[in-house]
Residue frames relative to the residue before (quaternion, step in Angstrom):
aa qw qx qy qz dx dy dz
X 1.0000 0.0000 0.0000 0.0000 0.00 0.00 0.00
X 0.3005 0.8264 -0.3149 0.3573 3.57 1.34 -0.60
X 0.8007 0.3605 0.1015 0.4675 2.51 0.07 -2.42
X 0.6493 0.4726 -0.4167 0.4259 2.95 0.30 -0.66
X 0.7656 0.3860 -0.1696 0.4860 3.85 0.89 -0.98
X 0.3924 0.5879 -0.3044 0.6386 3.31 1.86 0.90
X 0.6446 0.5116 -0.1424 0.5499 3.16 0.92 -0.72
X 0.7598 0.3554 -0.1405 0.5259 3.72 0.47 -1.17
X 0.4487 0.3524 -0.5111 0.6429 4.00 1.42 0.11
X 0.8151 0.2994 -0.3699 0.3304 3.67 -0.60 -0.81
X 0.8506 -0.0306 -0.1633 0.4988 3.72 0.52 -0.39
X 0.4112 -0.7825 0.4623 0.0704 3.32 0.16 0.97
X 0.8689 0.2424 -0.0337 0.4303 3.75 0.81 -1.32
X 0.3735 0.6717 -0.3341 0.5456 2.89 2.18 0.00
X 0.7056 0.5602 -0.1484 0.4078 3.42 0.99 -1.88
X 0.5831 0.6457 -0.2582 0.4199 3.71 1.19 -0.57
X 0.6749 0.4916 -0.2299 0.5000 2.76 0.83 -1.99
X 0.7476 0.4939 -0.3349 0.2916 3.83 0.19 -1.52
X 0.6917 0.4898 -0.3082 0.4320 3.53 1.31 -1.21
X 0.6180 0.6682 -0.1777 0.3741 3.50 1.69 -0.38
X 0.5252 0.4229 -0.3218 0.6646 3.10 1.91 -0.55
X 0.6283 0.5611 -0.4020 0.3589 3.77 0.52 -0.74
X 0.7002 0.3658 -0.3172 0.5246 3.52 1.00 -0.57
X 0.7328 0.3567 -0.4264 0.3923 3.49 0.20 -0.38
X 0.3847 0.6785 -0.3855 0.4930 4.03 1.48 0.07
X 0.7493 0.4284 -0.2145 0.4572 3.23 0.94 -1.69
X 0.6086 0.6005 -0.2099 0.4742 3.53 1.27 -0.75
X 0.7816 0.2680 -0.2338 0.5124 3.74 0.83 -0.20
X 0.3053 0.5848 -0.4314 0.6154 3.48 1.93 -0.22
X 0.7247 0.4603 -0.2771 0.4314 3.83 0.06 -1.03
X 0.7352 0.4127 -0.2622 0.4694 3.57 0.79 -0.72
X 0.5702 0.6244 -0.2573 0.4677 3.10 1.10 -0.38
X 0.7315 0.4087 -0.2418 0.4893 3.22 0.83 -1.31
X 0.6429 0.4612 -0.3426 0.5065 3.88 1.04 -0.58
X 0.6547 0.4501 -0.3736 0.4787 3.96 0.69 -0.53
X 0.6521 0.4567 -0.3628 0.4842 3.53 0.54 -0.36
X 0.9188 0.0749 -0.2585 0.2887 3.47 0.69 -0.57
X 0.1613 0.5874 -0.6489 0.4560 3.28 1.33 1.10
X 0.6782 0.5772 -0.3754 0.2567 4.15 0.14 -1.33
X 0.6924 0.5479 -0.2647 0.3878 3.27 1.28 -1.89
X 0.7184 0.3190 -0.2638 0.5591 3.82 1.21 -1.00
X 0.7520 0.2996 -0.4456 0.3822 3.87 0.28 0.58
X 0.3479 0.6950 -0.5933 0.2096 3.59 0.54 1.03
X 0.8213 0.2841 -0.1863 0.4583 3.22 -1.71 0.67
X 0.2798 0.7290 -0.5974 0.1827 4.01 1.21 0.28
X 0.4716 -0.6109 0.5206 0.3652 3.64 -1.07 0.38
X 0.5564 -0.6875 0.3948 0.2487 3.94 -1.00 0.62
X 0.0636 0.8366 -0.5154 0.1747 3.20 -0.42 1.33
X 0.9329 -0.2960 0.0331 0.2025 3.38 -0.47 1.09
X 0.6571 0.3809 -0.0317 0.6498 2.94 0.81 -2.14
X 0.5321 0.6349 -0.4318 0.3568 4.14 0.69 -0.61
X 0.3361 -0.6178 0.6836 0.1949 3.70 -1.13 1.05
X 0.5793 -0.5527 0.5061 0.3205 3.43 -1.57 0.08
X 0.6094 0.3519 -0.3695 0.6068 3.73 0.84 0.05
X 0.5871 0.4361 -0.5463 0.4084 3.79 0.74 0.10
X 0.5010 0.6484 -0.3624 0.4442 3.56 1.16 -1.24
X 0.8296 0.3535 -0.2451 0.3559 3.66 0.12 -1.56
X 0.6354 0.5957 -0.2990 0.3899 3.43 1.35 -0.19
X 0.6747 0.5207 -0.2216 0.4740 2.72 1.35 -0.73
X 0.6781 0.2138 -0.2834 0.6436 3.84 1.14 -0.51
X 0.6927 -0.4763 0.4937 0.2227 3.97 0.10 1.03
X 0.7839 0.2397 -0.3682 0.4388 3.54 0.86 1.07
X 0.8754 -0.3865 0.1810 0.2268 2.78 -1.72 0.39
X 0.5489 -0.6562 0.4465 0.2622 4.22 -0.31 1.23
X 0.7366 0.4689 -0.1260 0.4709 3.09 0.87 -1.50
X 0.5674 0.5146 -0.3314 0.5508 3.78 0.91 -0.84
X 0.7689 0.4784 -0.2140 0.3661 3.26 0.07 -1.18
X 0.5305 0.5337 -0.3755 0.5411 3.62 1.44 -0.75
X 0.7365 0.4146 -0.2709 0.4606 3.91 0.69 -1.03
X 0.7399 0.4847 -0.3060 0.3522 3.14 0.60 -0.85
X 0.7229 0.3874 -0.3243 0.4714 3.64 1.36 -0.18
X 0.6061 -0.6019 0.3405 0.3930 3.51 1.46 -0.48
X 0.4917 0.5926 -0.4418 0.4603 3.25 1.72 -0.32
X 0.5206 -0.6926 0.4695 0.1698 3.27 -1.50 0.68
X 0.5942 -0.6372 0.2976 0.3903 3.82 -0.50 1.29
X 0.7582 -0.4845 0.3222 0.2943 3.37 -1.40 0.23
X 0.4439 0.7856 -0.1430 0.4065 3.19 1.72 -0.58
X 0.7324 0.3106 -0.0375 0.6048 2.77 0.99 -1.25
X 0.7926 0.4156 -0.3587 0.2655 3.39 0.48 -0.54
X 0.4547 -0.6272 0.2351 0.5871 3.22 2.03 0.06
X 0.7674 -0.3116 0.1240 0.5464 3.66 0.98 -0.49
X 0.7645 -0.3957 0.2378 0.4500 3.49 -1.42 0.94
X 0.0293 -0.6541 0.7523 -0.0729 3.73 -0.91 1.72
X 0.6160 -0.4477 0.5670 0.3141 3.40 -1.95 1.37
X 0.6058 -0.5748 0.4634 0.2966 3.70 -1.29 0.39
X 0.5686 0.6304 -0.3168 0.4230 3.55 1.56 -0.03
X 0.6200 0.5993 -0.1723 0.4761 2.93 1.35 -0.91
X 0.5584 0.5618 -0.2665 0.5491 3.28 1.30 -1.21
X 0.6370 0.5433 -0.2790 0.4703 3.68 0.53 -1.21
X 0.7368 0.4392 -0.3430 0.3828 3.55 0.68 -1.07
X 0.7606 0.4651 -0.3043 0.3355 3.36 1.01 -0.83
X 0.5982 0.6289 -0.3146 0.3843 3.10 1.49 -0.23
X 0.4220 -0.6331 0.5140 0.3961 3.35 2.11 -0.15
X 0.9196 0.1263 -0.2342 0.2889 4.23 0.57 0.68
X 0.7685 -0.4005 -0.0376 0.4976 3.28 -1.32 1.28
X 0.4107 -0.5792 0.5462 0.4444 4.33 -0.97 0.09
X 0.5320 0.6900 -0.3975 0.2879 3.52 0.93 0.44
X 0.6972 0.3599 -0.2844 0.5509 3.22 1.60 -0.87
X 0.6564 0.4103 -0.4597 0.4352 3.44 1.03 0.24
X 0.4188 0.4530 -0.5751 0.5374 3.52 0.87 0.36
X 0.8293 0.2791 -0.3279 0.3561 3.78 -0.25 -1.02
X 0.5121 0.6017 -0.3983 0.4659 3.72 1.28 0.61
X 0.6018 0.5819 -0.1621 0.5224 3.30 1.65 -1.04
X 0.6599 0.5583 -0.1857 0.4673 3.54 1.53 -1.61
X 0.5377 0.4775 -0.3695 0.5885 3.98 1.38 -0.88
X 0.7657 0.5150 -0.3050 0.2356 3.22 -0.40 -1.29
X 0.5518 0.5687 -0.2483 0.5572 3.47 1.43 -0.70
X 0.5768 0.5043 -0.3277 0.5528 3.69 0.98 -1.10
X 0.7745 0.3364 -0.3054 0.4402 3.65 0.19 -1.26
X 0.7702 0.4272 -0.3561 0.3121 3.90 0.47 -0.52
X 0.7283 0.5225 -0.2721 0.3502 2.99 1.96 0.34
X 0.4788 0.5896 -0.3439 0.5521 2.63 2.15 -0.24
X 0.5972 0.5099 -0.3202 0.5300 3.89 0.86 -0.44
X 0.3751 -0.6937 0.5791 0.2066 3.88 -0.36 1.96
């Protein structure tokens, strides 16, 4: 602690900056460590409504974009921004079942396809 308060008399803006990079390090080290394991315990969740298509594709290890083509659902682009798969159903005017079981193939085929 000394030193450290040795340090901050003699360079003062040096000392800032360094303890500043150390926190914002420590701060994505932290994000890092919580995104990785929230991911490791939510793989492969079964599809369920409230789920966006990039939550889906994250969750079984594939591609957002594949998965948008491969079920028919229409990219993010268009929809103005990431809609649960219920929503998607609603606008399409049908049950969130056949887009789950559109959502549920498409996963089979982009996984069966090396």
């Amino acid at each position: 602690m000394t030193r450290l308060l040795t340090l901050w008399r003699a360079r003062p803006v040096l000392t800032t900056a360094f303890l500043l990079a150390c926190a914002v390090t420590l701060f994505f080290a932290g994000r890092l460590v919580v995104y990785t394991a929230y991911w490791a315990t939510h793989r492969e969740l079964p599809v369920e409504p409230w789920m966006t298509v990039g939550y889906v594709a994250r969750s079984w290890g594939l591609d957002p974009r594949a998965l948008d083509a491969a079920a028919g659902l229409p990219p993010p682009e268009e929809r103005g921004r990431p809609k649960p798969l219920a929503e998607i159903a609603r606008d399409r005017g049908v049950p969130v079942a056949e887009v789950i079981a559109e959502v549920r193939a498409a996963i089979a085929t982009l996984r069966a396809d090396p």
